[in-house]
N, C-alpha and C positions, 0 to 999 in steps of 0.2 A: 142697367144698360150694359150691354155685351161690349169693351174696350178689347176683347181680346186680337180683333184687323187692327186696331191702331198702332200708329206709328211712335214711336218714342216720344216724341217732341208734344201730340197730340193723349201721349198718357201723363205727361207731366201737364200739359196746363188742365187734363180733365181733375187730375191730383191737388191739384192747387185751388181750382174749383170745387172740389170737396170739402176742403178746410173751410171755405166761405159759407158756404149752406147748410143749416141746420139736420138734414138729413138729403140721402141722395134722391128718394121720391122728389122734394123740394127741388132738386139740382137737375131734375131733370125734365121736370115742367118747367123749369125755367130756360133749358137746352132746347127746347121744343117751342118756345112762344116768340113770335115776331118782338123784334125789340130796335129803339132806335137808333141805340150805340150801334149797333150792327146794320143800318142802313134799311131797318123795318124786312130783315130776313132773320131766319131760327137763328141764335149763337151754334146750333148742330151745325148746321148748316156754312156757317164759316170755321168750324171745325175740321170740318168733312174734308171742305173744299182747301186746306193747308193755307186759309188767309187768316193769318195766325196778328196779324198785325189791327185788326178788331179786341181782339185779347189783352195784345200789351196794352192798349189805351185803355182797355175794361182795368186791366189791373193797376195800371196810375190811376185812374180816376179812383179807384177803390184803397189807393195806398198799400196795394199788397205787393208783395216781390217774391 
């Protein structure tokens, strides 16, 4: 995935989403499939659009910081 338009804030939690998945192929079928934490839209998708507040909750629920 090409992060190089991303915005800061949007390269740290795709970095921190790294650390979580096994590889970035992995990370990025997972950026890409409807999910319900995210209100059954892509997590790209709440990425994209700066509702970064989808994230923090993915990241408590997953206990990462």
């Amino acid at each position: 995935m090409n992060i190089s338009n991303f915005s800061e804030k949007q390269k740290k939690i795709y970095f921190m989403l790294v650390k979580i998945f096994e590889s970035e192929d992995q990370l990025d079928l997972w950026l890409s499939l409807p999910n319900k934490l995210f209100r059954s839209k892509t997590p790209y998708d709440a990425l994209i659009s700066g509702n970064y507040d989808y994230f923090e909750r993915f990241f408590e629920s997953s206990n990462i910081e």
